[in-house]
C-alpha positions as CSV (number, residue, x, y, z in Angstrom):
1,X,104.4,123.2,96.2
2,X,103.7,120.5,98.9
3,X,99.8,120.5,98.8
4,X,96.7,118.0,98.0
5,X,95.8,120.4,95.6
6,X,99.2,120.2,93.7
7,X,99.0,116.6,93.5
8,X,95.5,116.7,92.1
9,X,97.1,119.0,89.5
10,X,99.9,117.2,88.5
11,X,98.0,113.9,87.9
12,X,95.5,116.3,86.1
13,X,98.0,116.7,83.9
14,X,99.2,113.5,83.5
15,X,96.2,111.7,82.9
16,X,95.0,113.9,79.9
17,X,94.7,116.7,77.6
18,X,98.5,117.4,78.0
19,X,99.7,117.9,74.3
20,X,97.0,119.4,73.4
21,X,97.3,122.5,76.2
22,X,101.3,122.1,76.3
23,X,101.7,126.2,75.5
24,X,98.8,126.9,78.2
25,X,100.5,124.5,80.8
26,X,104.4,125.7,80.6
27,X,102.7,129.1,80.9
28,X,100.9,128.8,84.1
29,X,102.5,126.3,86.4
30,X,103.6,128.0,89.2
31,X,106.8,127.0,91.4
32,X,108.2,125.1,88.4
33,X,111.7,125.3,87.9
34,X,112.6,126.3,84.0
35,X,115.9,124.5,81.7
36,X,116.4,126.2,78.9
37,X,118.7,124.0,76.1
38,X,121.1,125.7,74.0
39,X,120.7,124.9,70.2
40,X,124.1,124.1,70.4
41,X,123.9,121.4,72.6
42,X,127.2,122.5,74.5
43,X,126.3,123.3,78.4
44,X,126.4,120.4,80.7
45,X,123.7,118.5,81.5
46,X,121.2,119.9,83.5
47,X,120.9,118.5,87.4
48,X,117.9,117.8,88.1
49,X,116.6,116.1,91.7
50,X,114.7,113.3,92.5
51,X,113.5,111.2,95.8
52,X,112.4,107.4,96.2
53,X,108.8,106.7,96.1
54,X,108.4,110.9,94.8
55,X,106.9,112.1,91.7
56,X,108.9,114.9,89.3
57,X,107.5,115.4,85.9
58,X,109.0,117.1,83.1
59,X,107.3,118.3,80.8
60,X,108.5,120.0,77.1
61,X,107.5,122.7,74.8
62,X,108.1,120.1,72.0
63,X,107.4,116.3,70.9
64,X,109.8,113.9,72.4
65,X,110.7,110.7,70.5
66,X,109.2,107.9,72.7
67,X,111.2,105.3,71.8
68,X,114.5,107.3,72.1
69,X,114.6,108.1,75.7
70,X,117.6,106.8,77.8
71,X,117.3,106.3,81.7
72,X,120.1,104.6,83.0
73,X,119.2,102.5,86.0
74,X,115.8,102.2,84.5
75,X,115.0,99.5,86.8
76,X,115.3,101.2,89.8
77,X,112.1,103.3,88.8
78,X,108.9,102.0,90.2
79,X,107.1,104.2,86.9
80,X,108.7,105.9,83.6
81,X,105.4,107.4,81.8
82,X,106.6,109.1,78.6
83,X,104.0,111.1,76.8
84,X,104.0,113.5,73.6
85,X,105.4,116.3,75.0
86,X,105.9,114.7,78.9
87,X,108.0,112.0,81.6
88,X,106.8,111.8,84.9
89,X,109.3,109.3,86.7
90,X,109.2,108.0,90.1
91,X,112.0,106.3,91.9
92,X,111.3,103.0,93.8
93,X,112.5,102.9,97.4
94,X,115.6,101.1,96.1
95,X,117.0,104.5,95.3
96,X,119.1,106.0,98.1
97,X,120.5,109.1,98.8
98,X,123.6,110.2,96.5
99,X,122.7,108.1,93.6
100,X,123.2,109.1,90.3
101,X,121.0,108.6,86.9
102,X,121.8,110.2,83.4
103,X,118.7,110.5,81.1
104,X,119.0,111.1,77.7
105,X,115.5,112.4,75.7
106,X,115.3,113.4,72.1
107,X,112.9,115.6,69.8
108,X,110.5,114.3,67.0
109,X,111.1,117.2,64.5
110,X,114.8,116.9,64.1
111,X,115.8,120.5,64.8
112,X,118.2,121.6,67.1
113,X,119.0,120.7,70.1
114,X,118.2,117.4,69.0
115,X,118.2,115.8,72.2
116,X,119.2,116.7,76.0
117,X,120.7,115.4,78.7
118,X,120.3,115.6,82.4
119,X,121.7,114.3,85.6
120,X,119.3,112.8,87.9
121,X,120.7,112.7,91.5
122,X,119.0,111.5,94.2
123,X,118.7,113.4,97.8
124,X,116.5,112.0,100.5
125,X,113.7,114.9,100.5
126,X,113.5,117.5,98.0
127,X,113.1,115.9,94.9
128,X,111.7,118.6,92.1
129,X,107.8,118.3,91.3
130,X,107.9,119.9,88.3
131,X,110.5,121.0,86.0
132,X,109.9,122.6,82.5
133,X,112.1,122.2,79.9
134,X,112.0,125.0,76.9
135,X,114.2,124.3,73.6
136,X,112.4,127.5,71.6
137,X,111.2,130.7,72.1
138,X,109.4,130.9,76.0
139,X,105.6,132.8,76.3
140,X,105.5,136.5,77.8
141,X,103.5,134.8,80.4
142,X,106.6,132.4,81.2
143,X,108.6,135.4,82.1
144,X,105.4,137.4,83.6
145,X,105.0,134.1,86.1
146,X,109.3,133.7,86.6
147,X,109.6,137.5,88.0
148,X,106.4,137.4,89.9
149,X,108.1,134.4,91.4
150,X,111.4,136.2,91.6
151,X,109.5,138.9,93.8
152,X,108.0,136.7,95.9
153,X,111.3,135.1,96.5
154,X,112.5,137.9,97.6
155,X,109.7,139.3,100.0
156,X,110.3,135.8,101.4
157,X,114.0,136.6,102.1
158,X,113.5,140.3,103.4
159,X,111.0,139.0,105.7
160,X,113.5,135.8,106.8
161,X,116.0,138.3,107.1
162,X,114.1,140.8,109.2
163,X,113.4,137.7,111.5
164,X,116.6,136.7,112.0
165,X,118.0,140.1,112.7
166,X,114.8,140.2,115.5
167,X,115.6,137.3,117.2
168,X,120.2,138.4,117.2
169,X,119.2,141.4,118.9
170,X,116.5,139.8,120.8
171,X,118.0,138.5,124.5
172,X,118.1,135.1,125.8
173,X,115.6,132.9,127.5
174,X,112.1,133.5,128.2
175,X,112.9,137.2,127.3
176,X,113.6,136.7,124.2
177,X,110.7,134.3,123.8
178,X,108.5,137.0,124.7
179,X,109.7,139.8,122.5
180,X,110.0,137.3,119.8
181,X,106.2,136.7,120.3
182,X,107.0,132.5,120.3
183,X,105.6,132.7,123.6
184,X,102.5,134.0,125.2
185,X,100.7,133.9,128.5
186,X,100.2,130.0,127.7
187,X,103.7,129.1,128.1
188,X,105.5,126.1,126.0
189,X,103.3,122.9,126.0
190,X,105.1,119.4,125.7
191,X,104.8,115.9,124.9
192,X,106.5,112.7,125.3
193,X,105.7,110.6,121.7
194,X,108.1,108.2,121.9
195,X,105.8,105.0,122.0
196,X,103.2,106.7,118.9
197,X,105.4,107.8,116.5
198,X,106.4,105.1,113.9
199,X,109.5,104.2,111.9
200,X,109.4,103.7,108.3
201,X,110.9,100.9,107.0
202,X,114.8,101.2,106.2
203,X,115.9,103.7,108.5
204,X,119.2,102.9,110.1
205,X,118.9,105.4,112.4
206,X,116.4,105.0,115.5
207,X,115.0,107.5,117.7
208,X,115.2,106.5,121.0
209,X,113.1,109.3,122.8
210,X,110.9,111.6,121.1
211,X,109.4,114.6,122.8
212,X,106.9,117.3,120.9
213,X,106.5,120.9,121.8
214,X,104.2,123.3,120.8
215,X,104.4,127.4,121.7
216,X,102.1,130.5,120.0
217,X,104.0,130.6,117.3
218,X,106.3,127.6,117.1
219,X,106.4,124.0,116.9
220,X,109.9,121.5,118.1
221,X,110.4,118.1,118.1
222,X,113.7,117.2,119.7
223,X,114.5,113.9,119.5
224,X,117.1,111.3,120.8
225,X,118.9,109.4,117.8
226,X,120.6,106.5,117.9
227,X,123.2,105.6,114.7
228,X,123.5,102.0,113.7
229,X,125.5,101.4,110.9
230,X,127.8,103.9,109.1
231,X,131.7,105.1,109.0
232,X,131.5,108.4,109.5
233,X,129.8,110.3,112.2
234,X,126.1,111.6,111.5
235,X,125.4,115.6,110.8
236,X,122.1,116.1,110.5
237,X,121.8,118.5,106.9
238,X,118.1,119.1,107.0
239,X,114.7,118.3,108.1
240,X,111.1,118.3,106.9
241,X,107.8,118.3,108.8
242,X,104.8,117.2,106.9
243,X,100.9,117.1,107.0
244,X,99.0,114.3,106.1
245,X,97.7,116.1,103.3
246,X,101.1,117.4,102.1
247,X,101.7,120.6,103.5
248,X,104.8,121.7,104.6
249,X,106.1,123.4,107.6
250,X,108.5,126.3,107.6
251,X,111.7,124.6,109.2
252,X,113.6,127.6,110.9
253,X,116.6,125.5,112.4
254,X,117.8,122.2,113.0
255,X,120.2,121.9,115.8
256,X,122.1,118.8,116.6
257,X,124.3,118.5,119.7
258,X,127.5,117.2,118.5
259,X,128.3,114.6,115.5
260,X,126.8,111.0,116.2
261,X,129.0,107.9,115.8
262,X,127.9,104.7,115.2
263,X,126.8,103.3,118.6
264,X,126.1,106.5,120.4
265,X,123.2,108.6,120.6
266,X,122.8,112.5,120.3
267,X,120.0,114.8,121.0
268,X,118.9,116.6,117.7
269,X,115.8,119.5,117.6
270,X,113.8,120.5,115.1
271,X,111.9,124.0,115.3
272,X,109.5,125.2,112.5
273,X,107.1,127.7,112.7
274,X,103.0,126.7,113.0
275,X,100.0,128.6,113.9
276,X,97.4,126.9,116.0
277,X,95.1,125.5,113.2
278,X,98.5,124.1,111.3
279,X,99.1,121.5,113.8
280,X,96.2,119.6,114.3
281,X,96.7,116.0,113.2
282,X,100.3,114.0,112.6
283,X,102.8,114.7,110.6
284,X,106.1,112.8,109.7
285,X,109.2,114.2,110.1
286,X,112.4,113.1,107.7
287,X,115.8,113.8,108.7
288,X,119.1,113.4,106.1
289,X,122.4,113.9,106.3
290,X,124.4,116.0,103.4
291,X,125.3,114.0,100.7
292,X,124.6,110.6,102.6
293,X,122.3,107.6,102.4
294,X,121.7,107.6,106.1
295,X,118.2,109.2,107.2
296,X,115.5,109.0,109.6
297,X,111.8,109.2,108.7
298,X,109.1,109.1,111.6
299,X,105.4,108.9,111.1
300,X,102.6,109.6,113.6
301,X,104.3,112.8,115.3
302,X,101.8,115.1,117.1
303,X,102.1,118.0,119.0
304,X,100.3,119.6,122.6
């Protein structure tokens, strides 16, 4: 849920009236991903992820014990806020990609479970917002709010699928631009950004050439990528484009031309779909590799 609106929600929530509207809140926040504990304590601990310098708050359906909470690598967290029934934590930028952190929380009352344990791993992008955690009976409306989600899901995938099968049968080229609709009488615009976009500090990779393209329906940045340090050759895994303001774009593919060594550079595009009104502004774009510290994050990225 990638919006200004979210974050003004979530530090809603945070900053008061938490405990008191606990049943309320694990009823009605949508998007949140739900952990059940067994009152046998015997499943796994639950994986939950996180991203430097990103927010994820969990909040309970029952008092924690403030002073019992475990966080190994506790120092690597620029905030741990623990509050009746809440943690919000927020890794500093000295957590990388593929780092692991076991947290440990336990209950007031004494009832089972008497504590929980989860596995905090790290992944460049998509840390988890919000995740609620239930150790008793859940609300109606907690399963009302899961299947709506569950529906919309799956509208979501009939309509992904529907696309996809569009643009197999669709031909190639301009043809299949048209009768795909991603292009119109307009044609593709494009832009050379090389010298506006930014780097964020740490990247060790480096974009040597960046160009932005914009058609009806669809927005690319392809983009010229240098690797400096690393073993193994680079795969790009995934991609984000960003607003300003926290919305994001629908990524639709990432295509890389072959596997980058260290030392070489490759030609990687991103394509995500935008209306006309969506792109207005920058956005930054983050790139990661799967299950690897070694990412790209460029600020400042506008399109025709």
């Amino acid at each position: 849920m990638p919006s200004s609106s979210f974050i003004v929600l979530l530090g809603l929530l945070f900053v008061g009236g938490v405990a008191d509207a606990q049943s309320t809140v694990l009823a009605t926040l949508p998007g949140a991903r739900r952990i059940e504990l067994a009152p046998d304590d015997a499943r796994p601990a639950s994986e939950i992820v996180i991203s430097a310098n990103v927010s994820t708050g969990l909040f309970f359906d029952s008092d924690l014990l403030r002073d019992g909470i475990e966080l190994e690598g506790r120092d690597r967290f620029s905030l741990v806020d623990v509050g009746q029934t809440t943690l919000r934590l927020v890794p500093s930028p000295r957590v990388t990609a593929g780092d692991q952190f076991r947290l440990v929380v336990r209950f007031q009352d004494g009832a089972a479970p008497r504590s929980a344990t989860f596995l905090l791993r790290a992944h460049p992008a998509n840390a988890e917002p919000l995740v609620e955690v239930y150790r008793g009976r859940r609300t109606i409306e907690t399963y009302q709010q899961e299947a709506r989600e569950v529906r919309d899901a799956l509208v979501r995938c009939q309509q992904e699928r529907a696309q996809l099968m569009a643009e197999h049968e669709a031909p190639a080229g301009l043809a299949g631009l048209i009768s795909t609709k991603a292009l119109d009488e307009h044609g593709v615009a494009g832009w050379v950004v090389t010298k506006d976009v930014a780097h964020a500090a740490g990247n060790v990779l480096e974009a040597t050439i960046v160009r932005s393209y914009r058609s009806s329906t669809r927005v690319a940045v392809e983009i010229h990528l240098a690797v400096n340090s690393g073993a193994q050759p680079w795969v790009g895994k995934g991609a984000m484009l960003r607003t300003k303001a926290g919305v994001e774009l629908k990524v639709l593919r990432l295509w890389q031309e072959h596997p980058i060594l260290t030392g070489e550079i490759g030609r990687v595009v991103v394509e995500a779909e935008a209306s006309a009104a969506l792109v207005q502004g920058p956005f930054s774009l983050k790139l990661w590799e799967e299950d690897g510290p070694r990412s790209l994050t460029l600020t400042n990225v506008t399109f025709p």
